[in-house]
N, C-alpha and C positions, 0 to 999 in steps of 0.2 A: 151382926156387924155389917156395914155398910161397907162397900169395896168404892175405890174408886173410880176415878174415871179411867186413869192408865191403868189402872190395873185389869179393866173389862178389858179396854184394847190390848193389853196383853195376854190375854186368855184367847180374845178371838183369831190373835198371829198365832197361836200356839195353835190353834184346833184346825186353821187352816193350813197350817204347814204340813201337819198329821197329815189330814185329810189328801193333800198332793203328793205327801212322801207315799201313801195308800197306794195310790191313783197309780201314780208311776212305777209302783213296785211291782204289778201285776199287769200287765195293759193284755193278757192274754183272758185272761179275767173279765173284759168290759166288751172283747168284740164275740162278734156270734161265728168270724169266721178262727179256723186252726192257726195258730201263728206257723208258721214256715221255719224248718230248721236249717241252718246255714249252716252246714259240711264245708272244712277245711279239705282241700284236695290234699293229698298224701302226694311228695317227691319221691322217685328211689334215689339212696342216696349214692351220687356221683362217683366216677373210678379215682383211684387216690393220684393228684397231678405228679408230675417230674420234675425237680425243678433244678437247673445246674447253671452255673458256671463259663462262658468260653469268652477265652482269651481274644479282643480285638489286637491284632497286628497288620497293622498294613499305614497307606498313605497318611501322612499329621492333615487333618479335615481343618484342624483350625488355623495351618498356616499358610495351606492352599488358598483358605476363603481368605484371609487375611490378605495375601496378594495379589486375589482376583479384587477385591476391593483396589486397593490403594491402586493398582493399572487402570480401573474404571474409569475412578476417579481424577485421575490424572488425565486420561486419553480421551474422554468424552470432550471438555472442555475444547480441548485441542484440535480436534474434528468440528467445532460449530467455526470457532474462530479461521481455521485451515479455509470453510465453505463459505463464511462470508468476508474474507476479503478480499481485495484486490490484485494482491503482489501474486508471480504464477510460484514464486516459489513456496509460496506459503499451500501451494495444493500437496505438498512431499509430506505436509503433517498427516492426511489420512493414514500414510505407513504406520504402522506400530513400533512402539521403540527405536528404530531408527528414525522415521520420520522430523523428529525437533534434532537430531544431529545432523540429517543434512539440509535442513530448512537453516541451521545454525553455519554451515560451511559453503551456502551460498548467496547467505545475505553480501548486502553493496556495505563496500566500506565508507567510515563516516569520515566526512572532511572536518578541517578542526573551524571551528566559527559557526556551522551550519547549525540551524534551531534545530533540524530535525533528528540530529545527531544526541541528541538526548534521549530521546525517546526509542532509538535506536539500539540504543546500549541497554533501554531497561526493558524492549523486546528481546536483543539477545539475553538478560540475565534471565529473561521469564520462560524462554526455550531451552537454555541451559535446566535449568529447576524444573521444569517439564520431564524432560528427558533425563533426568538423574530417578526421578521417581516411576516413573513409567521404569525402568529398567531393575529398580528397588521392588516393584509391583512382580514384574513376570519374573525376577531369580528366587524372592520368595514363596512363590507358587510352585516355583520345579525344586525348592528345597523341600515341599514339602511333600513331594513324591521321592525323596531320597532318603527325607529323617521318616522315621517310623514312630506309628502310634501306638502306643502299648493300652489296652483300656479295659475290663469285663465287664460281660455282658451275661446280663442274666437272661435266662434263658427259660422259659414256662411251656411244657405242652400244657395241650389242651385236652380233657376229660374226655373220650369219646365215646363212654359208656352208655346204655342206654337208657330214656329220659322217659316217665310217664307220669301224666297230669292224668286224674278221675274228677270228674266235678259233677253234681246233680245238674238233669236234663231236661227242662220243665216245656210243655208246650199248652195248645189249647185241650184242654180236658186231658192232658197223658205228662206223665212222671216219667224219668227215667233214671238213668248214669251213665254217662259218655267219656272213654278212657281215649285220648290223644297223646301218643307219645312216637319217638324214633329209636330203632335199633340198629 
């Protein structure tokens, strides 16, 4: 019978693939040198950890931060504007929290007609809303050194048993085994 053409070329993948799966299945086989055995170092195994429980009580961390924000916020603005204006009463905003109440109790009263009287009114209502929130900022910060925060915390020692690594120790012409560990 006469084979055909695929069909040689399928006899020759077949014989070559043999011939590699061979090849690769032995490669200690093909060198003249010993193949090297690779040792797993051994752990000992660890002390058994602790692990518990404790109760957080103490200061509300998230209503402190919460009103260290909002004061920040508030009072930073009010310190650039305080430094670049003009008017000397506007230097009282550096104060904290007080500062926009008595920047607010010594501005000039507005005459009725005056343009600048507008603009007057809506720097007083912008020191008033200053100074409401600046004082919203620091009572919710010391609230929250009074309300308490209840939370657990887990709690993990740490193993402090003692640890050793053995690895083989190879150099020029000398074999060994080198054990590094702590007790």
């Amino acid at each position: 019978m006469k084979r055909g053409r695929w069909q040689r070329a399928g006899a020759a993948v077949t014989a070559a693939t043999t011939m590699a799966a061979w090849m690769s299945a032995a490669p200690g086989a093909w060198a003249q040198e010993p193949a090297s055995a690779e040792v797993e170092p051994p752990d000992v195994a660890p002390a058994p950890v602790a692990e518990g429980t404790t109760p957080y009580v103490g200061p509300d961390r998230a209503l402190i931060a919460a009103g260290a924000l909002i004061f920040t916020a508030m009072y930073v603005p009010v310190v650039a504007i305080g430094a670049g204006s003009a008017l000397s009463v506007d230097r009282r905003l550096y104060i904290p929290v007080a500062g926009p109440w008595i920047d607010l109790a010594q501005r000039h009263v507005c005459v009725a007609g005056n343009l600048d009287c507008n603009m007057e009114i809506a720097n007083k209502v912008l020191l008033a809303t200053d100074g409401i929130f600046q004082d919203i900022g620091v009572l919710t910060a010391l609230a929250g050194f009074i309300v308490t925060e209840e939370a657990p915390v887990v709690t993990t020692a740490k193993a402090n048993g003692p640890k050793v690594r053995v690895a083989p120790e190879l150099g020029s012409g000398q074999m060994g085994i080198a054990a590094v560990g702590t007790f």
